[in-house]
C-alpha positions in Angstrom: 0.0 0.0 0.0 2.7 2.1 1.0 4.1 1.7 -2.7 1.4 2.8 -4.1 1.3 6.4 -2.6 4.9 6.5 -3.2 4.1 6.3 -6.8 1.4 8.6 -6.6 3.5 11.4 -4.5 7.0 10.6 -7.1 4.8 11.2 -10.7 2.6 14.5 -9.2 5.8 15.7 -8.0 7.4 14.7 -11.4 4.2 16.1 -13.2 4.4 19.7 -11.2 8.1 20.1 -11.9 7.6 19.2 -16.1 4.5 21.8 -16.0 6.6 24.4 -14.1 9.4 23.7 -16.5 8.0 25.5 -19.3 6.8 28.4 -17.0 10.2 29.0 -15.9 11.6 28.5 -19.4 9.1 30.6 -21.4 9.5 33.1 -18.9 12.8 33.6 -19.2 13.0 32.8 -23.1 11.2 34.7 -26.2 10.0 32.7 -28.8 10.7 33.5 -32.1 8.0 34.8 -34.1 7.5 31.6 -36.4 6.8 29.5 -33.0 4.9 31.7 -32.1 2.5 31.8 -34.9 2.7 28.4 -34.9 1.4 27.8 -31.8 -1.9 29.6 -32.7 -2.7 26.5 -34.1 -2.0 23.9 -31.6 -5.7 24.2 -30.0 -7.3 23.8 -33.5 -5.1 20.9 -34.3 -5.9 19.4 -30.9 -9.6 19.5 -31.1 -10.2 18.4 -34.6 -7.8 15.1 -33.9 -10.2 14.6 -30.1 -13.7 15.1 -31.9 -13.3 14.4 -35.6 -12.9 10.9 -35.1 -16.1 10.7 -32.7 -18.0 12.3 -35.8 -16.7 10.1 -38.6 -16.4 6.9 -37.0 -19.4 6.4 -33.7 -18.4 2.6 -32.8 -15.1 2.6 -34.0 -16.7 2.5 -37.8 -16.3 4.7 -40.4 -19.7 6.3 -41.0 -20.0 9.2 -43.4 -23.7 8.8 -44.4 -26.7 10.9 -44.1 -27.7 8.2 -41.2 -24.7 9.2 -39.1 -26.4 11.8 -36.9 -23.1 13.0 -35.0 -22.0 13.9 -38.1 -24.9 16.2 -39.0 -24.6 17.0 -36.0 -21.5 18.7 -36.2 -21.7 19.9 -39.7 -24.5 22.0 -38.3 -22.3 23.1 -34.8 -19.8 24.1 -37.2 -22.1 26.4 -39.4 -23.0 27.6 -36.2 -19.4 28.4 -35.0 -19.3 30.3 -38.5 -21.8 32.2 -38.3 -22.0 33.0 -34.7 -18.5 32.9 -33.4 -20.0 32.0 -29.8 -18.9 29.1 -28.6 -22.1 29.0 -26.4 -24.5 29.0 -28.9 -22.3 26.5 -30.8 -22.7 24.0 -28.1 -26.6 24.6 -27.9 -27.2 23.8 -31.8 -25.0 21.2 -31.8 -26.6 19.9 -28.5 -30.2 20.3 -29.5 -29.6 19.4 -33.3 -28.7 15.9 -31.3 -31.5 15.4 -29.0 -34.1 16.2 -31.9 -32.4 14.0 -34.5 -31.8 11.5 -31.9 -35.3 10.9 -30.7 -36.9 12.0 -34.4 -34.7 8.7 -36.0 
């Protein structure tokens, strides 16, 4: 048992220490303007890799028909995030476009 907290205390401490790293570092250190540019892009390049494969492929199968109701789903969200530019109201089309196509088919 005692092992186990051991574990637990060694990797948040390891965990703390890599995340203040780059707090010291970036602190300290000015990125050159490619990087940072760059870096502009690392949220949209996350998000698309996290929920385009949960839109494409619900059950681990590639689904891109008009009976794949995530995927209308978020072709509508992201018409909405278009138009809108609230992310709020991007979550409540996408939400209710769901819940109505869901318990319509």
């Amino acid at each position: 048992m005692n092992a186990i907290w051991l574990t637990m205390f060694i990797l948040g401490i390891l965990t703390f220490g890599i995340r203040l790293s780059f707090i010291v570092i970036l602190d300290r250190w000015q990125a050159p303007p490619i990087i940072q540019r760059s870096l502009r892009f690392v949220p949209i390049a996350v998000l698309s890799a996290i929920i385009v494969p949960e839109l494409v492929m619900p059950g681990g199968i590639l689904n891109i028909s008009p009976t794949n109701l995530r995927l209308l789903t978020g072709i509508v969200a992201m018409l909405v995030a278009w138009k809108t530019k609230n992310i709020v109201w991007t979550i409540v089309a996408g939400m209710g476009v769901l819940l109505v196509l869901q318990y319509f088919f």
